[in-house]
Each structure stands twice: as C-alpha cells, then as structure tokens.
PyMOL Python script that loads the backbone (N, CA, C, O; Angstrom):
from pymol import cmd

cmd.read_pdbstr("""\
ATOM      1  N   UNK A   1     252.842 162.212 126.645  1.00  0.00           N
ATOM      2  CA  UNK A   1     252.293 160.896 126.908  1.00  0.00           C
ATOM      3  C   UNK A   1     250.756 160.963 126.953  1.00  0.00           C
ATOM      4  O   UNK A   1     250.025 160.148 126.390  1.00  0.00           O
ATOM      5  N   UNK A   2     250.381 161.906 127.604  1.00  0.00           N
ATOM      6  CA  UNK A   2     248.676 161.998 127.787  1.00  0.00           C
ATOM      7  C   UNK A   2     248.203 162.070 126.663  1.00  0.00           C
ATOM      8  O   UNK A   2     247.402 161.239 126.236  1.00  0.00           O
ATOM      9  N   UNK A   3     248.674 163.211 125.909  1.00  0.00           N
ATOM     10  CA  UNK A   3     247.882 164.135 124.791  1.00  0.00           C
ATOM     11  C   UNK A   3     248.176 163.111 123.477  1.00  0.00           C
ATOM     12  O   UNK A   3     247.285 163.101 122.627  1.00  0.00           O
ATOM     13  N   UNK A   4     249.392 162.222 123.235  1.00  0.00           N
ATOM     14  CA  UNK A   4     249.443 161.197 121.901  1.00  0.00           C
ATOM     15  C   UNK A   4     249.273 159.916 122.410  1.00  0.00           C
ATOM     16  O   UNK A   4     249.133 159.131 121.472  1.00  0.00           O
ATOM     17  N   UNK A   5     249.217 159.260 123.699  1.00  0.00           N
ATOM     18  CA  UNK A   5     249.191 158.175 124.139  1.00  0.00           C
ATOM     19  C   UNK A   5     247.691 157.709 124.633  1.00  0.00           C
ATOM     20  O   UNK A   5     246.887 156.916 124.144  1.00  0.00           O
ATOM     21  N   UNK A   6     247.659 158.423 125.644  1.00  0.00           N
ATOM     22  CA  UNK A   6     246.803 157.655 126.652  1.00  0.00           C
ATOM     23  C   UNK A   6     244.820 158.327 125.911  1.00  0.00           C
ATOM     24  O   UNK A   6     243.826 157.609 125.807  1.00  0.00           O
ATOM     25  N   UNK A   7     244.926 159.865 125.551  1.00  0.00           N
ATOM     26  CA  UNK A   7     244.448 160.271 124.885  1.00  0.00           C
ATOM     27  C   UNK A   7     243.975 160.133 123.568  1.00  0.00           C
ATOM     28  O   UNK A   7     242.861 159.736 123.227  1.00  0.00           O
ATOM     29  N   UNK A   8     244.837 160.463 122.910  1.00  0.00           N
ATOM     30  CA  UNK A   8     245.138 160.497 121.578  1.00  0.00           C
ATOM     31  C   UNK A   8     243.830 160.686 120.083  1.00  0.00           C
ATOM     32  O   UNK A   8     242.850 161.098 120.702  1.00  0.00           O
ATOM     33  N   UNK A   9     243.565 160.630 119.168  1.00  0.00           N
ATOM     34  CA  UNK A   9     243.370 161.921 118.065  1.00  0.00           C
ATOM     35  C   UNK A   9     241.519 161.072 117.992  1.00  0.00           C
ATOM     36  O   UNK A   9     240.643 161.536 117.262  1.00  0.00           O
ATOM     37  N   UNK A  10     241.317 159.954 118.808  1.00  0.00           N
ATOM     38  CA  UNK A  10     240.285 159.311 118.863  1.00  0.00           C
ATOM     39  C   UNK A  10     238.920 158.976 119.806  1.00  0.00           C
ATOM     40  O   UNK A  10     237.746 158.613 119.740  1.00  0.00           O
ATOM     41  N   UNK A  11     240.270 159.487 120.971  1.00  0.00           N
ATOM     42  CA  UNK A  11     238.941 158.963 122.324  1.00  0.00           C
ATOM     43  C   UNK A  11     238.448 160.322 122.777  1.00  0.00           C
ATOM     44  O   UNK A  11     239.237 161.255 122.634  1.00  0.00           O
ATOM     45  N   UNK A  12     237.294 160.564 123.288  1.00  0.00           N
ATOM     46  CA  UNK A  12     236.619 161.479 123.962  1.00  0.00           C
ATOM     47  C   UNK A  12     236.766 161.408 125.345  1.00  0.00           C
ATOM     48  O   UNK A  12     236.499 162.456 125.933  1.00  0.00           O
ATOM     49  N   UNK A  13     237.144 160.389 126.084  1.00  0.00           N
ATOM     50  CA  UNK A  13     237.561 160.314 127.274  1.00  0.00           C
ATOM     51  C   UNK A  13     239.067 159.473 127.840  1.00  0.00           C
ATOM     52  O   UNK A  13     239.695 158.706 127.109  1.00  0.00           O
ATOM     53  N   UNK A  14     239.323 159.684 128.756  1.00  0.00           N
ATOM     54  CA  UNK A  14     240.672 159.034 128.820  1.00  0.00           C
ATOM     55  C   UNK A  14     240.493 157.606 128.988  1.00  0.00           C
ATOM     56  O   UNK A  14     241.529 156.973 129.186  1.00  0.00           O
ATOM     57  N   UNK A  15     239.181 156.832 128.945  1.00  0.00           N
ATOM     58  CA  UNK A  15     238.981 155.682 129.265  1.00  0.00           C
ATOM     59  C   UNK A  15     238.305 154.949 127.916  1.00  0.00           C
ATOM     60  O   UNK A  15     237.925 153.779 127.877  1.00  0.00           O
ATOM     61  N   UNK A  16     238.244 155.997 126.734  1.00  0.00           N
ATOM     62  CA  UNK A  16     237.425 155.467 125.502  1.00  0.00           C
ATOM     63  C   UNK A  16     236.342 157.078 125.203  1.00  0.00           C
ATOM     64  O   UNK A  16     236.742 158.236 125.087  1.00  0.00           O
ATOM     65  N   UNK A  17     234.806 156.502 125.148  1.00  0.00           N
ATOM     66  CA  UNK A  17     233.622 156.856 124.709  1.00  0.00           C
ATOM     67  C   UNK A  17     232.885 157.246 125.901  1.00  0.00           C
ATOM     68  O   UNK A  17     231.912 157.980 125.728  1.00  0.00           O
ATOM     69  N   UNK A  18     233.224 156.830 127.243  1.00  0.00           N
ATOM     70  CA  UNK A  18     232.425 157.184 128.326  1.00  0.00           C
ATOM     71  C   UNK A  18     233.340 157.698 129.223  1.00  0.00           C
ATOM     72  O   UNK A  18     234.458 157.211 129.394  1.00  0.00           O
ATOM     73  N   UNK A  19     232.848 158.799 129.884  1.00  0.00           N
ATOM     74  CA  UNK A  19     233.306 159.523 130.731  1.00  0.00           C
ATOM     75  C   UNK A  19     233.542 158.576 132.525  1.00  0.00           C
ATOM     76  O   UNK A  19     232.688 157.984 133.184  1.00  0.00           O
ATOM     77  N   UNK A  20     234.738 158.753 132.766  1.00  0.00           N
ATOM     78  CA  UNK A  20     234.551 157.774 134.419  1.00  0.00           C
ATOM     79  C   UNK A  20     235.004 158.776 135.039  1.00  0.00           C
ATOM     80  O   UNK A  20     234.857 159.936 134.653  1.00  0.00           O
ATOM     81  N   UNK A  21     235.781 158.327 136.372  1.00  0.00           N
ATOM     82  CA  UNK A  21     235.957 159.296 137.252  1.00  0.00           C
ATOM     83  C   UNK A  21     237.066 159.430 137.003  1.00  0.00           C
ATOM     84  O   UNK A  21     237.536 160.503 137.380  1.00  0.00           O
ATOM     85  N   UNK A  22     238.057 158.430 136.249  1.00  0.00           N
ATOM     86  CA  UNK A  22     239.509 159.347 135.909  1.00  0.00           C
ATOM     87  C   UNK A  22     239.679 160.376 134.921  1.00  0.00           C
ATOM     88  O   UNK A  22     240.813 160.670 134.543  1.00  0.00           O
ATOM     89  N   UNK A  23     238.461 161.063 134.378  1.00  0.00           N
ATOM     90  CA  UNK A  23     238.277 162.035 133.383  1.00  0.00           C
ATOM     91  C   UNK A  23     237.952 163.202 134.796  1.00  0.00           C
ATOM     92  O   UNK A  23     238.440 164.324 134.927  1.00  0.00           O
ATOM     93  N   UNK A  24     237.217 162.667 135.504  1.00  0.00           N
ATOM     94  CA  UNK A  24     237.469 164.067 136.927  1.00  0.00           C
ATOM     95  C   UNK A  24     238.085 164.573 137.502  1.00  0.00           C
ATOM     96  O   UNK A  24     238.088 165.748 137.869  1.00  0.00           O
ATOM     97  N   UNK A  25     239.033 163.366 137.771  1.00  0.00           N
ATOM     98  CA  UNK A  25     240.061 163.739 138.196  1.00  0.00           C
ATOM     99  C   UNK A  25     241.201 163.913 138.035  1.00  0.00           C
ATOM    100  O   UNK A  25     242.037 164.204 138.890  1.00  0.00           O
ATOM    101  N   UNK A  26     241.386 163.704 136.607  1.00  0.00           N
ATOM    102  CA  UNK A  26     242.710 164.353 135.731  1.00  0.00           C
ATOM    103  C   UNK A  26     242.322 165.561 135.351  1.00  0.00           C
ATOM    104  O   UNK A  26     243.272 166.329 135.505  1.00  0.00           O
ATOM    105  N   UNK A  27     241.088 166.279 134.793  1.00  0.00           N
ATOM    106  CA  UNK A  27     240.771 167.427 134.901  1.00  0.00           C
ATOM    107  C   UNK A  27     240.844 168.016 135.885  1.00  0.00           C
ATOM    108  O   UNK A  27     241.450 169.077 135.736  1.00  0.00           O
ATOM    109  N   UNK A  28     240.500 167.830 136.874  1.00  0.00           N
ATOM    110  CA  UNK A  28     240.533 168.529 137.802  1.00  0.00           C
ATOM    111  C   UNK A  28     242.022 168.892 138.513  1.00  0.00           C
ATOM    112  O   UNK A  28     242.204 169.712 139.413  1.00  0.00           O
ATOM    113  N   UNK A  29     243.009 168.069 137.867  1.00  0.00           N
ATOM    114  CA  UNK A  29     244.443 168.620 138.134  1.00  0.00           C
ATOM    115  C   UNK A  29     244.968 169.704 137.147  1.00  0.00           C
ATOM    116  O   UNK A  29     245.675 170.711 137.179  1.00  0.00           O
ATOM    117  N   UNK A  30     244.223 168.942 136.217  1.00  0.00           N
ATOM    118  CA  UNK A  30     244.887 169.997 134.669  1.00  0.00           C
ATOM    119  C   UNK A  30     244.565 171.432 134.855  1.00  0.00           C
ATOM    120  O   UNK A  30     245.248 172.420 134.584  1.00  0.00           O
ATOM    121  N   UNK A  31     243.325 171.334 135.397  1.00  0.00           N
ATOM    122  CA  UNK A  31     242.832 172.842 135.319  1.00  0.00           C
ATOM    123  C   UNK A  31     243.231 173.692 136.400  1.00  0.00           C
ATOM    124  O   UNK A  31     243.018 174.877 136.142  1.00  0.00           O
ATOM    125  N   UNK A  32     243.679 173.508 137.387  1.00  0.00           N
ATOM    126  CA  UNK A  32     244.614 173.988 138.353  1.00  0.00           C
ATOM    127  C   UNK A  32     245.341 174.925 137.764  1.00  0.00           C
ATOM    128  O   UNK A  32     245.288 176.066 138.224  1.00  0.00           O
ATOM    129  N   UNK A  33     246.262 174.606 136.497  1.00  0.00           N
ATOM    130  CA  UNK A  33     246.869 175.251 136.090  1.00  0.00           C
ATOM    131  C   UNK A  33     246.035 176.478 135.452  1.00  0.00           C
ATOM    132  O   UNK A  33     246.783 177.185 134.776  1.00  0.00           O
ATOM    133  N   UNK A  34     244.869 176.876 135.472  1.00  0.00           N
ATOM    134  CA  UNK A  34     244.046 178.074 134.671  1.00  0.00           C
ATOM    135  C   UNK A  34     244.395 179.058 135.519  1.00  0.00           C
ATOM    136  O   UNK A  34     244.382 180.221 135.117  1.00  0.00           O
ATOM    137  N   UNK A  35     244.680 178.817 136.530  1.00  0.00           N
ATOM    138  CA  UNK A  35     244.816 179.999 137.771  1.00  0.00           C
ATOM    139  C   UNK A  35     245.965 180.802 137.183  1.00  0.00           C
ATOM    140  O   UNK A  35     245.713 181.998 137.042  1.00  0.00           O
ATOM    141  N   UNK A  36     247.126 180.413 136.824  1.00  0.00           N
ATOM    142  CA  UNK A  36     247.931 181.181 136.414  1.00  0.00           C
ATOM    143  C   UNK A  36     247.740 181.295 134.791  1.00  0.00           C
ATOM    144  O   UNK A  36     248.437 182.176 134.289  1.00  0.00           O
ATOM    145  N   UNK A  37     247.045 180.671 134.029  1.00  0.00           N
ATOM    146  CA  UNK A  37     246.971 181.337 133.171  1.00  0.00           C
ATOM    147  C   UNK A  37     247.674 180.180 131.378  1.00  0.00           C
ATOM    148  O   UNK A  37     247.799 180.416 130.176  1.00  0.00           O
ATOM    149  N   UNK A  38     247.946 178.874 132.409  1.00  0.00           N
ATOM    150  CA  UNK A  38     247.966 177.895 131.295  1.00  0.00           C
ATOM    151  C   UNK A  38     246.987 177.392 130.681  1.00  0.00           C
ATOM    152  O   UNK A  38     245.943 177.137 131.281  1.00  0.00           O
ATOM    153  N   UNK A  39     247.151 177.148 129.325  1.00  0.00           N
ATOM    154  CA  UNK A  39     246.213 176.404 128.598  1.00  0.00           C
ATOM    155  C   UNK A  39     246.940 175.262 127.612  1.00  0.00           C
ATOM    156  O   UNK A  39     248.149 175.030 127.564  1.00  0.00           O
ATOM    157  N   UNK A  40     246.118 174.754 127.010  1.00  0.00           N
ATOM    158  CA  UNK A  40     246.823 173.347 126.436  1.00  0.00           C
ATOM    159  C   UNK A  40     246.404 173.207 124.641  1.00  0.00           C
ATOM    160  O   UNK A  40     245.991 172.204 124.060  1.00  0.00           O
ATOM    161  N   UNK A  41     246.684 174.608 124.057  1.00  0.00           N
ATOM    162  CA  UNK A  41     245.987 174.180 123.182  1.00  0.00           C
ATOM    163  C   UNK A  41     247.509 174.039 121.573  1.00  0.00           C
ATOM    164  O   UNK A  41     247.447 174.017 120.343  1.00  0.00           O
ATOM    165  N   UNK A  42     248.704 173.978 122.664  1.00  0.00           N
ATOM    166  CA  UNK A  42     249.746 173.113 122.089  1.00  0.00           C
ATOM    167  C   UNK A  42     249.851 171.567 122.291  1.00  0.00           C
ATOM    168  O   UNK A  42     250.808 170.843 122.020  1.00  0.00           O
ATOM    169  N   UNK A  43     248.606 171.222 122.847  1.00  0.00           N
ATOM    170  CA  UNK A  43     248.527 169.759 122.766  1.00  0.00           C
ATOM    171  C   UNK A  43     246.705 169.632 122.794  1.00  0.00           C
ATOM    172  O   UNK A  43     245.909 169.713 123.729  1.00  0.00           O
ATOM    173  N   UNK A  44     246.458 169.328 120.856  1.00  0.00           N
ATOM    174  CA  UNK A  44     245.204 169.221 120.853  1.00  0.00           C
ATOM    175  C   UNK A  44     244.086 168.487 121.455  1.00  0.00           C
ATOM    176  O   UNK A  44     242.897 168.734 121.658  1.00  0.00           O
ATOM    177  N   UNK A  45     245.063 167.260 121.723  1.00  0.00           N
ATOM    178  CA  UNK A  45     244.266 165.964 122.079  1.00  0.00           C
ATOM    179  C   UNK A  45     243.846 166.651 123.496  1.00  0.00           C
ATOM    180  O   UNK A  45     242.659 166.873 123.739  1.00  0.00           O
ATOM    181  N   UNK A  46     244.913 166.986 124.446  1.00  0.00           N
ATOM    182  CA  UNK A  46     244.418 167.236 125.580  1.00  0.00           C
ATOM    183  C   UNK A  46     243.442 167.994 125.578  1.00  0.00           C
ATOM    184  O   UNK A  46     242.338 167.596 125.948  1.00  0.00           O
ATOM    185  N   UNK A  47     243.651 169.193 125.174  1.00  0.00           N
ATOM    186  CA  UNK A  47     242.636 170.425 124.887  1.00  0.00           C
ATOM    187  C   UNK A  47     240.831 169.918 124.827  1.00  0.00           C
ATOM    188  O   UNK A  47     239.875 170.040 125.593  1.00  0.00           O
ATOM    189  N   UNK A  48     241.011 169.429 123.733  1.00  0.00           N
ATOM    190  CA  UNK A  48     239.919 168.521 123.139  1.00  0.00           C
ATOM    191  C   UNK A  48     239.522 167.430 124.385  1.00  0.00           C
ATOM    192  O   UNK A  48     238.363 167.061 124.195  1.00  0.00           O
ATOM    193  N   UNK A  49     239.871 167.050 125.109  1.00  0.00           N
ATOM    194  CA  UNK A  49     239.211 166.373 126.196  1.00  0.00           C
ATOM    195  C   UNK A  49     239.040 167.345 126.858  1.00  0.00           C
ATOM    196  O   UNK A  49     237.859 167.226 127.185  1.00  0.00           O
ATOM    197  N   UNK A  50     239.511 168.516 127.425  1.00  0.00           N
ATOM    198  CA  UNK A  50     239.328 169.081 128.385  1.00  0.00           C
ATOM    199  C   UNK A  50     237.472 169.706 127.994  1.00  0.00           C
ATOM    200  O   UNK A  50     236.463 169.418 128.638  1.00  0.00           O
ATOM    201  N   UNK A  51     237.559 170.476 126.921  1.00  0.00           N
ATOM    202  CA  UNK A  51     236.463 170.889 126.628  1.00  0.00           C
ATOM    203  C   UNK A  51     235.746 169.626 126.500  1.00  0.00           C
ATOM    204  O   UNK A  51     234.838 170.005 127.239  1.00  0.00           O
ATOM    205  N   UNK A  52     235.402 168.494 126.198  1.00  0.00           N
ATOM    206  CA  UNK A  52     234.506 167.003 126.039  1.00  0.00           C
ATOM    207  C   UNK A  52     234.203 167.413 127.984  1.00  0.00           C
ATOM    208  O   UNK A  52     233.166 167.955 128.366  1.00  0.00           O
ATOM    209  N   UNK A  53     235.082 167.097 128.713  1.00  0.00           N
ATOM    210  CA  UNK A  53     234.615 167.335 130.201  1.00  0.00           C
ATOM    211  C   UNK A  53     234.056 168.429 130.774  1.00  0.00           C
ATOM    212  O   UNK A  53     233.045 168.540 131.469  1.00  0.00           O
ATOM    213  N   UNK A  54     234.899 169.273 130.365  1.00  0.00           N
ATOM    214  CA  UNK A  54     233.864 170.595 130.475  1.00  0.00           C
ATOM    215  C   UNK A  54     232.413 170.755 130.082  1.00  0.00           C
ATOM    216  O   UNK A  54     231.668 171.650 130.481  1.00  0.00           O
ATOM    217  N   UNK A  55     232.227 170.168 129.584  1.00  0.00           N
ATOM    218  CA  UNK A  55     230.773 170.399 129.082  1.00  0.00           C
ATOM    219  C   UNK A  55     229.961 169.294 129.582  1.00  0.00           C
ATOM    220  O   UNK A  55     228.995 168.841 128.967  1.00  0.00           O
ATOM    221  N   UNK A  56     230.316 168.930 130.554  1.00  0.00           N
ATOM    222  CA  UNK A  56     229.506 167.375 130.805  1.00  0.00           C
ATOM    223  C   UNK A  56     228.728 168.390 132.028  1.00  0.00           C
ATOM    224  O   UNK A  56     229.433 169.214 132.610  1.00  0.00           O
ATOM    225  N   UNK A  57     227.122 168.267 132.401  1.00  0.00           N
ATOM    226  CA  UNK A  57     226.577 168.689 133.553  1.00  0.00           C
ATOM    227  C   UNK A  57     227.155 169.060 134.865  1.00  0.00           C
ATOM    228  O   UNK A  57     227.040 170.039 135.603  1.00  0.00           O
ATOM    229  N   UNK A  58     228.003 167.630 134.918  1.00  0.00           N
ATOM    230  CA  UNK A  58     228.389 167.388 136.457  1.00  0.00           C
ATOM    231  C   UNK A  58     229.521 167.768 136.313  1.00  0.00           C
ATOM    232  O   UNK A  58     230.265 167.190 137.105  1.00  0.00           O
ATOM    233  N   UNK A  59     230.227 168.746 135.431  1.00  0.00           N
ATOM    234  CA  UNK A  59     231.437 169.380 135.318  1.00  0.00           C
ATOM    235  C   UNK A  59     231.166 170.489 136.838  1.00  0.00           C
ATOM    236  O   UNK A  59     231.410 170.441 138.044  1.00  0.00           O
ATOM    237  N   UNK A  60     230.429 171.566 135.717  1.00  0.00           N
ATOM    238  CA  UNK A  60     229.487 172.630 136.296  1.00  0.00           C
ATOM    239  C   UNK A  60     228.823 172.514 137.576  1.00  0.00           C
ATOM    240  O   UNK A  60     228.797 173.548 138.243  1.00  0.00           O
ATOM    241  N   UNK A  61     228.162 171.258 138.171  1.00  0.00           N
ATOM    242  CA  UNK A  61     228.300 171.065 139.752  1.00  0.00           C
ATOM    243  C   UNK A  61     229.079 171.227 140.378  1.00  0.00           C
ATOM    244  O   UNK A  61     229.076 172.273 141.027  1.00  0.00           O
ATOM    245  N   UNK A  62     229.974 170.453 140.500  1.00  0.00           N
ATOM    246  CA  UNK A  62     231.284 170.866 141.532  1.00  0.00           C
ATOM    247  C   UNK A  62     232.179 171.873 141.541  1.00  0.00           C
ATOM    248  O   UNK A  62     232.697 172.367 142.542  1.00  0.00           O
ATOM    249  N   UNK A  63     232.397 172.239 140.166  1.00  0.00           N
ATOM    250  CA  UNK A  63     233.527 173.589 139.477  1.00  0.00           C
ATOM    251  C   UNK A  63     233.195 175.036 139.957  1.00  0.00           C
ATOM    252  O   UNK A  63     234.179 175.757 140.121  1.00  0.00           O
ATOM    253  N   UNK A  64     232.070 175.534 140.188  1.00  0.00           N
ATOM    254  CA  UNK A  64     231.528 176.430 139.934  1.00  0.00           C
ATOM    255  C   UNK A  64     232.365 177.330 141.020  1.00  0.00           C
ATOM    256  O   UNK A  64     232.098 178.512 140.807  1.00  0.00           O
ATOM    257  N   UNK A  65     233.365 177.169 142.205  1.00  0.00           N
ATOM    258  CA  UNK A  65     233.500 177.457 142.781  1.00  0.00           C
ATOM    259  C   UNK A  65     235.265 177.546 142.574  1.00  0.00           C
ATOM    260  O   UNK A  65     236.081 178.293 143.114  1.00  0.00           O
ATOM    261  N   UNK A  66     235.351 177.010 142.078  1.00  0.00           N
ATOM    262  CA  UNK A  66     236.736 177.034 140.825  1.00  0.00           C
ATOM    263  C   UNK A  66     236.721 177.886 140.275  1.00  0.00           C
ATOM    264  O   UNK A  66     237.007 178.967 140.791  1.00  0.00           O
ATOM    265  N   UNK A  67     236.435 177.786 139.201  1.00  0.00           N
ATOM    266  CA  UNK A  67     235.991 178.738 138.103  1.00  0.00           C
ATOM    267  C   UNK A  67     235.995 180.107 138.308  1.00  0.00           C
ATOM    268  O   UNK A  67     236.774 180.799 137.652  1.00  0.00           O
ATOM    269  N   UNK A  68     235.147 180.672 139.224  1.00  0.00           N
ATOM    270  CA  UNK A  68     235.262 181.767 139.980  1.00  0.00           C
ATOM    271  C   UNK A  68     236.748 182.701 140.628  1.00  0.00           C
ATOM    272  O   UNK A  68     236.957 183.893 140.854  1.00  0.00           O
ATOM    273  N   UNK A  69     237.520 181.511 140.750  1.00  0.00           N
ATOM    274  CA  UNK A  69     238.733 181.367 141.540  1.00  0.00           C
ATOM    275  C   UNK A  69     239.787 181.590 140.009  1.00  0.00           C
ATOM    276  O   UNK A  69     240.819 182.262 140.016  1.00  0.00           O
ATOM    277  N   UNK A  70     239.352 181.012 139.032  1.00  0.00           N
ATOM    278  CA  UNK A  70     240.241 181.222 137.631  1.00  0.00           C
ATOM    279  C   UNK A  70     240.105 182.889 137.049  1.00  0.00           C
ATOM    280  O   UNK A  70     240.960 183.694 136.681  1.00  0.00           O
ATOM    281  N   UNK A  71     238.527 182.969 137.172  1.00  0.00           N
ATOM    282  CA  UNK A  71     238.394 184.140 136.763  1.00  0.00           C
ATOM    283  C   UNK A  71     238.872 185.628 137.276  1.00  0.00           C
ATOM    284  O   UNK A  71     239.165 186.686 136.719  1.00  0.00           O
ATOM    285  N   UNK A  72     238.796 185.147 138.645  1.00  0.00           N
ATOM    286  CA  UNK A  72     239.220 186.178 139.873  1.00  0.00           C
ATOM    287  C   UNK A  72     240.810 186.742 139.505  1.00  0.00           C
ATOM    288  O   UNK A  72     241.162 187.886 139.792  1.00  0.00           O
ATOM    289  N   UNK A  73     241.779 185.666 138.765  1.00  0.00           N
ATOM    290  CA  UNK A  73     242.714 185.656 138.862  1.00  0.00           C
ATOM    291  C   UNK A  73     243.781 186.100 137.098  1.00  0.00           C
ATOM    292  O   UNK A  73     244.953 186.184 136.729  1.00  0.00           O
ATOM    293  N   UNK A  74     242.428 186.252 136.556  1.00  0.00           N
ATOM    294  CA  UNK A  74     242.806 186.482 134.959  1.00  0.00           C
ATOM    295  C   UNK A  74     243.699 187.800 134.867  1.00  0.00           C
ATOM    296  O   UNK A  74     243.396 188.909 135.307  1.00  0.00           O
ATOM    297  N   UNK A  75     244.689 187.492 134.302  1.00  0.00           N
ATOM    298  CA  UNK A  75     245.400 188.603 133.207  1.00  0.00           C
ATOM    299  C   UNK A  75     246.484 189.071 135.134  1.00  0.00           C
ATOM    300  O   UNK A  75     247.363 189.933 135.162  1.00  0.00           O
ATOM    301  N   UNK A  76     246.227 188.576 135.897  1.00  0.00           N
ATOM    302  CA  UNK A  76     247.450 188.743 137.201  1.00  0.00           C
ATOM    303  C   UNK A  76     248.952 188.389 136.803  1.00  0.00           C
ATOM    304  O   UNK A  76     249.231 187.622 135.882  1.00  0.00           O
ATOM    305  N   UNK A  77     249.680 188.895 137.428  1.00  0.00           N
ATOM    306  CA  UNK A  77     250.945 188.353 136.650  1.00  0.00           C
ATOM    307  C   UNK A  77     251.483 187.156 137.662  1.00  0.00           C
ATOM    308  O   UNK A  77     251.138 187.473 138.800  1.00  0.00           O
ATOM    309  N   UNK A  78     252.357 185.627 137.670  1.00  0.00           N
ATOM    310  CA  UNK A  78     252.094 184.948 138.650  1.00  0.00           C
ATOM    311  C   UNK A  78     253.547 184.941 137.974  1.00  0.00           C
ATOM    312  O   UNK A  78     254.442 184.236 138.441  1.00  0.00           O
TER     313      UNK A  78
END
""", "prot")
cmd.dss("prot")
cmd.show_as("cartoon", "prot")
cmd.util.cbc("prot")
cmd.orient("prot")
C-alpha cells in the first residue's frame, strides 16, 4: 500500500514535492527496522523516499543518535 499507493513511482514525499512531518514520522518507524538489519529495497518506491528523507539536513539532527544504535548493531544475528 505505501510503496504503490500512497507513495508511488512519482512523489518524493508521502505528501507530494514537499517534505512535512508525516515524512518524519513514517521514517522514523521504518527505520527502526535497520536495527535488525531490514531494508526495503524490494519495494523501490519506499526505498527511494527513504533515501529523499535521509538526506534532508534535519534528518541528521535528530538521527544521529539512532544511527549509531543501527551501526552498533550491524551483521548481529537477531
């Protein structure tokens, strides 16, 4: 539903062309899953937003403390 629907092969954000706060906070669930070691790149559309958010400044503000927490946890078996 996300990745052909709500997403899909056109928008850069889940709301269109501009990033809002439901692009924060659907990322910020999705990526939860990095801890163990999921990725989404059997669903392009998603994928492809994820990196569009990732790369936004204010990704990297708040994440940084995440991230750390993904990396800490790479190649563990869960």
């Amino acid at each position: 539903m996300l990745d052909e629907h709500l997403i899909g092969p056109r928008k850069s954000y889940l709301c269109g062309d501009t990033v809002t706060i439901a692009d924060h906070c659907g990322a910020s669930l999705l990526t939860v899953g990095e801890i163990i070691g999921c990725d989404f790149s059997a669903s392009p559309n998603i994928d492809r937003w994820l990196r569009n958010v990732k790369a936004l400044p204010t990704w990297h503000q708040w994440s940084h403390g995440f991230e750390g927490r993904v990396a800490s946890c790479k190649g563990k078996a869960f």
